[in-house]
C-alpha positions as CSV (number, residue, x, y, z in Angstrom):
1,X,-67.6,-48.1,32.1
2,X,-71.0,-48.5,34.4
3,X,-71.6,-45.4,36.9
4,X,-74.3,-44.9,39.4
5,X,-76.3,-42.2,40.4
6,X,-74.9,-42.2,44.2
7,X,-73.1,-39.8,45.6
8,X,-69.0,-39.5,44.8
9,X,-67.1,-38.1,47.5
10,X,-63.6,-38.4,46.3
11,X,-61.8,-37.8,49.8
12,X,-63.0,-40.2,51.6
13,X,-63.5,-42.8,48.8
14,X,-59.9,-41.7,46.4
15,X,-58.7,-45.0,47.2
16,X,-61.7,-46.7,45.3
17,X,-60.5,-46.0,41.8
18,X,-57.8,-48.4,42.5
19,X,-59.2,-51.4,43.7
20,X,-57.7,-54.8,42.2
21,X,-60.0,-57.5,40.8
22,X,-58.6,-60.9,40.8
23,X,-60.7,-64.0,38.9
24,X,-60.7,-67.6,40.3
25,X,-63.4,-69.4,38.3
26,X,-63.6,-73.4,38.5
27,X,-65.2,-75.2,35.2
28,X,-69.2,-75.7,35.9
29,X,-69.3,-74.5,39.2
30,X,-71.5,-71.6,38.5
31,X,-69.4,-69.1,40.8
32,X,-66.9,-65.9,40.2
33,X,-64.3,-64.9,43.2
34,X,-63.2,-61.4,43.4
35,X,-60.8,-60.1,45.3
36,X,-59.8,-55.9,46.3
37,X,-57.1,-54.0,48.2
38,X,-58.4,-53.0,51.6
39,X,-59.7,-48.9,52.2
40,X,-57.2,-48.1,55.2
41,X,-59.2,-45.0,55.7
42,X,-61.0,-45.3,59.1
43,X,-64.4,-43.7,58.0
44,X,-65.0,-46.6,55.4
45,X,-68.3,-48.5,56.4
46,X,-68.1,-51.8,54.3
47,X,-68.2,-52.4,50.8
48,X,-70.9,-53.3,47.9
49,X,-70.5,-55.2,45.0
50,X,-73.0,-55.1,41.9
51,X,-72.9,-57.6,39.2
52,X,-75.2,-58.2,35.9
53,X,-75.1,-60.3,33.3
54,X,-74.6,-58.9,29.7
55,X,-77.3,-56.4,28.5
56,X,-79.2,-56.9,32.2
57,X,-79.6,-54.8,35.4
58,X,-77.4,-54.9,38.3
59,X,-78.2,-56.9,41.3
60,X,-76.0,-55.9,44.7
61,X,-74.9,-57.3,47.9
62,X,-73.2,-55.6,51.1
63,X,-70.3,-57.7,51.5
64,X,-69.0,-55.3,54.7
65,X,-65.9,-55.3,55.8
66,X,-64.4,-58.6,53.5
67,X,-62.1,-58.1,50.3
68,X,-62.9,-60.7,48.8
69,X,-66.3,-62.6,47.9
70,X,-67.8,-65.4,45.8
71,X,-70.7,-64.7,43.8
72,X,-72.4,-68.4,43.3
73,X,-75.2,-69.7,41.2
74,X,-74.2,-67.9,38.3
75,X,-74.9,-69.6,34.8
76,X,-71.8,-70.8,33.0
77,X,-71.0,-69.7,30.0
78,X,-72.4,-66.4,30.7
79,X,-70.4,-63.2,30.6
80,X,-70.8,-61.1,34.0
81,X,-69.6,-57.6,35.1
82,X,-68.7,-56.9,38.3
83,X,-68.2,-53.4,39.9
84,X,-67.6,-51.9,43.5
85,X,-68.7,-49.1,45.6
86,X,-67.4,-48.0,49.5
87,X,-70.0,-46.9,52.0
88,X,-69.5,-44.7,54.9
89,X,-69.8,-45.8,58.6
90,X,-72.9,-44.0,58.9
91,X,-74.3,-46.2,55.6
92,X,-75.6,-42.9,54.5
93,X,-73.1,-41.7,52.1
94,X,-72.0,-44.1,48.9
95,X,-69.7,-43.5,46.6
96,X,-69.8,-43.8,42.7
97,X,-68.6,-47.5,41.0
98,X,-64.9,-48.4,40.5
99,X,-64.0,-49.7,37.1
100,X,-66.5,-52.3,35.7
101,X,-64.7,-55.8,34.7
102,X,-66.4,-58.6,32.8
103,X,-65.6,-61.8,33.2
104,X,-67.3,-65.0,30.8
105,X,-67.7,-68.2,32.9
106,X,-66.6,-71.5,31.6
107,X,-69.1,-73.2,29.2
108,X,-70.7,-76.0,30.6
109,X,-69.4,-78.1,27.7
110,X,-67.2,-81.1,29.0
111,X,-69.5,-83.1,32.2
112,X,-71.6,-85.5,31.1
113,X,-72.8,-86.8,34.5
114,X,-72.8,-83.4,36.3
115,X,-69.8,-83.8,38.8
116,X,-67.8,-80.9,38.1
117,X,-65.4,-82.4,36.5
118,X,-65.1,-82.5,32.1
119,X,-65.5,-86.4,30.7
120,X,-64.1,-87.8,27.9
121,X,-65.5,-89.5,24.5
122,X,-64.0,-90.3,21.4
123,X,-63.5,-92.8,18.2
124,X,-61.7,-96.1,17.5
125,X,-60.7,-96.0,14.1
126,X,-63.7,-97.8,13.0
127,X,-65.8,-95.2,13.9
128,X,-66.8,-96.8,17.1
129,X,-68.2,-94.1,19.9
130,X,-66.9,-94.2,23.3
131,X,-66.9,-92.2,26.4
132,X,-65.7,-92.6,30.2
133,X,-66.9,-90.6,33.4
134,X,-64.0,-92.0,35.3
135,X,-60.9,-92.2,33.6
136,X,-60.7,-96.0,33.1
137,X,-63.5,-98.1,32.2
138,X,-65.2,-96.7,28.5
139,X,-68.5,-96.9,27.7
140,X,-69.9,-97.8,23.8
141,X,-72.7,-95.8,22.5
142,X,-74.3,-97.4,19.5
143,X,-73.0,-95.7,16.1
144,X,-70.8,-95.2,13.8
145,X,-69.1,-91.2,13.8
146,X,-66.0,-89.7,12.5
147,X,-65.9,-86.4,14.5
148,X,-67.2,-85.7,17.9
149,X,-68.4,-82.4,19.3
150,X,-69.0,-81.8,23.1
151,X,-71.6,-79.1,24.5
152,X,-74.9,-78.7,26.8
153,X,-77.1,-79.1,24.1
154,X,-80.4,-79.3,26.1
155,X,-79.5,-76.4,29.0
156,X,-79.8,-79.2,31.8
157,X,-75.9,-78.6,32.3
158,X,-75.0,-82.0,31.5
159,X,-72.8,-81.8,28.5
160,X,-73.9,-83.8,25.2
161,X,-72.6,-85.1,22.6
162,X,-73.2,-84.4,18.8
163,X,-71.3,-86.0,15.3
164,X,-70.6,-86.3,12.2
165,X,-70.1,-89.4,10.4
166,X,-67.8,-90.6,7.4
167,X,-70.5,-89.4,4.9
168,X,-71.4,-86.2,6.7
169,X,-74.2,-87.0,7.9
170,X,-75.5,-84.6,11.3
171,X,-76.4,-86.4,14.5
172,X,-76.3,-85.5,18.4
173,X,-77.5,-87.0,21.4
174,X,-78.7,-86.1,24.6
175,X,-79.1,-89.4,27.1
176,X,-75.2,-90.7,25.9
177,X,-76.9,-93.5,24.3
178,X,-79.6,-92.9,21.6
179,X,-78.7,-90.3,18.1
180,X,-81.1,-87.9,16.6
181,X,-80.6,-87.2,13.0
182,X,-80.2,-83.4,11.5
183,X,-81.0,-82.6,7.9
184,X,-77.7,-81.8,5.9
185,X,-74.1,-82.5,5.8
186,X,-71.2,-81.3,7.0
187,X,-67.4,-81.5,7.3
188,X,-66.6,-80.4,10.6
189,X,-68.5,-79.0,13.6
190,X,-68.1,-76.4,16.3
191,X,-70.1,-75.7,19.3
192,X,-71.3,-72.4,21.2
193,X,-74.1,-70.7,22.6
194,X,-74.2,-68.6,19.7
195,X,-78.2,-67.0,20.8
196,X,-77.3,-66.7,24.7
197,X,-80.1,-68.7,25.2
198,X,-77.3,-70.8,28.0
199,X,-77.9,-73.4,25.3
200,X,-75.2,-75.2,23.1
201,X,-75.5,-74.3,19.9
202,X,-74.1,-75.7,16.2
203,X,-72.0,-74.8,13.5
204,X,-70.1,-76.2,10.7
205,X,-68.0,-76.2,7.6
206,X,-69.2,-78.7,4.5
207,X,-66.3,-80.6,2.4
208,X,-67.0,-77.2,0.0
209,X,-66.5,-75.0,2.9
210,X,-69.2,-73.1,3.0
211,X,-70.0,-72.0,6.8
212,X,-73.3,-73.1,8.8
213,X,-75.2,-72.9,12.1
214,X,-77.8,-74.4,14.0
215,X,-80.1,-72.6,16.8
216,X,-82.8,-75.3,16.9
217,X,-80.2,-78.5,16.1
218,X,-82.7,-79.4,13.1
219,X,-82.0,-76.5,10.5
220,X,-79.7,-74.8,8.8
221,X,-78.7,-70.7,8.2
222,X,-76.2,-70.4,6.3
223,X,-72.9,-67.9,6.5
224,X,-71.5,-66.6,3.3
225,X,-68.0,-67.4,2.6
226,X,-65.8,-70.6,2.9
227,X,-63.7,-71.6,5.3
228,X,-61.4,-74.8,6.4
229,X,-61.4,-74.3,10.0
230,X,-63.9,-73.1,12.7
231,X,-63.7,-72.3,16.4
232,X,-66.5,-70.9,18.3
233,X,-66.1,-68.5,21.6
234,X,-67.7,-65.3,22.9
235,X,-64.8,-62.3,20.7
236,X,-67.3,-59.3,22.3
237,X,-67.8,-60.1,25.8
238,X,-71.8,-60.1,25.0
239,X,-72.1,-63.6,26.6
240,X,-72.8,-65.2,23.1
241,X,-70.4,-67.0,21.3
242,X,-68.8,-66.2,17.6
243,X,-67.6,-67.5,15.6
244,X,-63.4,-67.2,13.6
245,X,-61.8,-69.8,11.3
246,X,-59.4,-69.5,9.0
247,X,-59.8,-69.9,4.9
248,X,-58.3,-72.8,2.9
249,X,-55.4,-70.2,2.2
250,X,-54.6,-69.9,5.6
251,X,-56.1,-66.5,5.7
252,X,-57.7,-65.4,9.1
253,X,-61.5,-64.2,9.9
254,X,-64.1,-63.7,12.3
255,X,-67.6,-62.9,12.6
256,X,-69.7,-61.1,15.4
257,X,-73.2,-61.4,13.9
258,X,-73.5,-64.8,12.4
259,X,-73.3,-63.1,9.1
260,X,-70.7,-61.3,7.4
261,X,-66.7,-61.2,8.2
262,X,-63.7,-59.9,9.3
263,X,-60.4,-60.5,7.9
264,X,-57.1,-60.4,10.6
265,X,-53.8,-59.8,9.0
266,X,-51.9,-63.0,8.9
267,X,-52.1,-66.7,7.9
268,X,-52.4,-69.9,10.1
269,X,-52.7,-73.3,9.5
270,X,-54.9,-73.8,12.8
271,X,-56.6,-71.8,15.2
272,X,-57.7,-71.7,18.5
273,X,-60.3,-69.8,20.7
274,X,-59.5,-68.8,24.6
275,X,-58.9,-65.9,26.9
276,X,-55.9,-64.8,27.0
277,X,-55.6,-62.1,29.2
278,X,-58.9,-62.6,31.5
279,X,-60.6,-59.7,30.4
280,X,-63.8,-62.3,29.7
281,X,-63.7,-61.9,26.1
282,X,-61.7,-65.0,24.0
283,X,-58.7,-64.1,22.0
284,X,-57.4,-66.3,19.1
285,X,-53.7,-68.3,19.3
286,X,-52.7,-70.2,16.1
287,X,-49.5,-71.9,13.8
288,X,-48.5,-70.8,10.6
289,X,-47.3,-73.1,7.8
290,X,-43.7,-73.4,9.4
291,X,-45.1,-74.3,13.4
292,X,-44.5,-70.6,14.0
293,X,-46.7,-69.6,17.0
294,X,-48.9,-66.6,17.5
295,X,-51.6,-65.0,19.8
296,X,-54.1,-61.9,19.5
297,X,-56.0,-59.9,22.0
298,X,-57.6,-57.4,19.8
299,X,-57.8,-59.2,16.8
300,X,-56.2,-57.0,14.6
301,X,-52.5,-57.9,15.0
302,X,-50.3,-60.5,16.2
303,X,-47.6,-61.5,18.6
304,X,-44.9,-64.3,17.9
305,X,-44.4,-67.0,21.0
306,X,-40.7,-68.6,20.4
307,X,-40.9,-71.9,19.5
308,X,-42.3,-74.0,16.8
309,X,-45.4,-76.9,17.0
310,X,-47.0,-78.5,15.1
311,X,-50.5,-78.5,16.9
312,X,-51.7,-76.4,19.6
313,X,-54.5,-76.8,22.7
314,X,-55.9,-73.9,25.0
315,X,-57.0,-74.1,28.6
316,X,-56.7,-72.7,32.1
317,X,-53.8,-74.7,33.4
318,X,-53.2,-73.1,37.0
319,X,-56.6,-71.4,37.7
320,X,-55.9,-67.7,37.7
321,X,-58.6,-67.1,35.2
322,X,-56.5,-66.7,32.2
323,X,-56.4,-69.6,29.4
324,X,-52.5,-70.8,28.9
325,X,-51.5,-73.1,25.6
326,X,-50.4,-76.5,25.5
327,X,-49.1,-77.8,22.3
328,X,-47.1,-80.9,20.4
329,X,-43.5,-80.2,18.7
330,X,-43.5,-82.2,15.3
331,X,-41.6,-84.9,16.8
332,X,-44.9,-85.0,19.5
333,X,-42.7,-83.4,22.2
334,X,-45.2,-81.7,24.9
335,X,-44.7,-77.9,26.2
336,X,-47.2,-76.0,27.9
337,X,-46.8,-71.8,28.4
338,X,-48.9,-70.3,31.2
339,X,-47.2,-66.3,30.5
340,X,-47.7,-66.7,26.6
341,X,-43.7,-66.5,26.2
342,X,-41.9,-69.3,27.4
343,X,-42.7,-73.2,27.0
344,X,-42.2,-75.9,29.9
345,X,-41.4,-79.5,28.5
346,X,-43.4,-81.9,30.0
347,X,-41.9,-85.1,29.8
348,X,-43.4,-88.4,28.5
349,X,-45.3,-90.2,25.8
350,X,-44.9,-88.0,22.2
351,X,-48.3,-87.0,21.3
352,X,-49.8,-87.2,18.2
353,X,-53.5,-85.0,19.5
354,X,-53.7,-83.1,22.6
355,X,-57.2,-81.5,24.4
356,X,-57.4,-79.2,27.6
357,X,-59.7,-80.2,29.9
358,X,-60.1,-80.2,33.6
359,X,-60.8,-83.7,34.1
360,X,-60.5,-84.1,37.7
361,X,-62.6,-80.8,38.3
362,X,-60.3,-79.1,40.8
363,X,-60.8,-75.8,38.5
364,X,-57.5,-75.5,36.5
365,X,-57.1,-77.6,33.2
366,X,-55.4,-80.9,32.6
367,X,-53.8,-82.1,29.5
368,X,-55.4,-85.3,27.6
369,X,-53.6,-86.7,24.1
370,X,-53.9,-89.5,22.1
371,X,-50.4,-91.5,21.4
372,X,-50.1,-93.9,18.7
373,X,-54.2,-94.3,19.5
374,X,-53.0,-94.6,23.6
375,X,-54.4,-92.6,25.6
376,X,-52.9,-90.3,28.4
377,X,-53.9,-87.9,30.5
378,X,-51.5,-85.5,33.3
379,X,-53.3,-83.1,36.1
380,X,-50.2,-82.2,37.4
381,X,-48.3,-81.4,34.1
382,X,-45.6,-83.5,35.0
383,X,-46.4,-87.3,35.0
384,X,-48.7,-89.4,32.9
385,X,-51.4,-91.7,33.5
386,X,-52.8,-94.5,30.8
387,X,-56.4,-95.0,30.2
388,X,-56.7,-98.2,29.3
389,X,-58.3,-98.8,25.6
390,X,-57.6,-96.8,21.7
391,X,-59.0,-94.1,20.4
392,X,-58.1,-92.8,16.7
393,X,-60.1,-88.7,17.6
394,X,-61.0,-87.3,21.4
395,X,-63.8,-85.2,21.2
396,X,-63.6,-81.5,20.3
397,X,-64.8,-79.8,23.0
């Protein structure tokens, strides 16, 4: 916890200590919404907040009298803290910081044309690329991939796109239409700003599973260990992203320095990266062998969701801040679970992939699946709309 050097005067300011913070961040807008109780006590001046990014200095603004605020132009995918202080009428006397509270904004992974709003691409099953910035019509980008990736790979906060094709070969591009080739091969490929440079950065697993990353996107360090899975997503709350995956045994790690691992209790068959419980730092979800579902917000141990799926999908699906999971039963029934214990069917076309995305850029997610190589997408996690065309994979954002 972050405390100044003002003064504390704990009768006039004993309310202080239990200010609520409430999140309301919406995907690429660059902006964090806080919200406190009210300091009934008539000698109370105004308020001050004071936010900094990771591992930087405060900056602070007199806010007055308002209990709730929006700090804007921040960079996404950046963790901040934000803290509090009460002045007196006289603005002579402060008092010291309430609890600090970090919050990471949403990557800017998913917009490709800079609306505010996350795009799609994907394959047909002959490798074809595609992508749409408006739900219907799609777009052909020369080339031939079998996995897609989705990040900001040049910092301009447009989101790009990189691939692997059927022989493992590395390419990404930056203008949606033209691929740049990267020395080596790989199997499958993650992306994160894994320097905090506000850049996308990659990583990926070879067919042999061995476990490598890309600052540059034109060479190679690699990880020791093997792994069959890999997410990416800020686990410390530094504002850099790190990496977890899970072995070809199903056995659970993650790494905080790029370079050696930590092994969680458990097995999975897949993994995913989100947070959880809005604290700003990601937690992992996953299935076991039998569809069982579990989540963990100190990565250490684990807590069992009823139910049973067969794949699983994070996102923010009602805007409070806190990523909820979506997921397909293995008969490709849909449920979704915004309190991490209960499951809402929604009703509709059985899904065979599912992605959360917020697609019509109001600021909570939307659900996107492929069915039968149909594609579908709901923003009101109840009815479906068809984009016209077939995909065989959506990207991975």
């Amino acid at each position: 916890m972050q405390r100044s050097n003002r003064i504390h005067i704990p009768a006039l300011f004993a309310i202080l200590g239990s200010i609520l913070f409430f999140w309301s961040t919406a995907l690429l807008a660059g902006q964090i919404t806080v919200a406190w109780d009210a300091n009934p006590d008539p000698r109370i001046g105004g308020y001050k907040l004071y936010y900094r990014q990771i591992a930087q200095g405060y900056s602070s603004i007199d806010v007055g009298y308002q209990t709730s605020f929006t700090l804007l132009n921040l960079m996404d995918g950046k963790a901040f803290c934000i803290t509090a202080s009460v002045y007196d009428i006289t603005r002579t006397l402060e008092s010291g910081l309430s609890e600090e509270i970090c919050k990471q904004l949403p990557p800017a992974l998913q917009d490709m044309n800079g609306d505010g709003a996350a795009d799609l691409a994907g394959v047909n099953s002959n490798g074809r690329i595609y992508y749409t910035l408006n739900r219907s019509t799609w777009i052909n980008i020369p080339g031939q991939i079998k996995q897609l990736a989705v990040g900001d790979l040049d910092g301009n906060g447009i989101a790009d796109l990189a691939g692997i094709s059927s022989a493992g070969n590395i390419y990404y591009s930056t203008n949606l239409s033209t691929w740049t080739h990267i020395p080596g091969q790989l199997n499958q490929l993650a992306v994160g700003d894994l320097d905090g440079n506000g850049i996308a950065d990659l990583a990926g697993i070879s067919s042999a599973g061995n476990i490598y990353y890309s600052t540059n996107l034109s060479t190679w360090t690699h990880i020791p260990g093997q792994l069959s899975q890999l997410v990416a997503g800020d686990l410390d709350g530094n504002g850099i992203a790190d990496l977890a995956g899970i072995s070809s045994a199903g056995n659970i790690y993650y790494s905080t320095n790029l370079s050696t691992w930590t092994h969680i209790p458990g097995q999975l068959k897949q993994i995913v990266m989100g947070d959880l419980d809005g604290n700003g730092t990601a937690d992992l979800a996953g299935i076991s062998s039998a569809g069982n579902i579990y989540y963990s917000t100190n990565l250490s141990t684990w807590t069992r969701i009823p139910g049973t799926l067969a794949r699983l999908a994070v996102g923010d699906l009602n805007g409070d801040g806190r990523d909820d999971l979506a997921g397909i039963s293995s008969a490709g029934n849909i449920y979704y679970s915004t309190n991490l214990s209960t499951w809402t069917h929604i009703p509709g076309w059985w899904l065979d992939q599912i992605k959360i995305k917020d697609i019509n850029g109001d600021g909570s997610a939307d659900i996107v699946g492929l069915s039968g190589g149909s594609i579908y997408y709901t923003t009101n996690l109840i009815t479906w709309t068809n984009i016209p065309g077939w995909l065989a994979v959506l990207d991975n954002p």
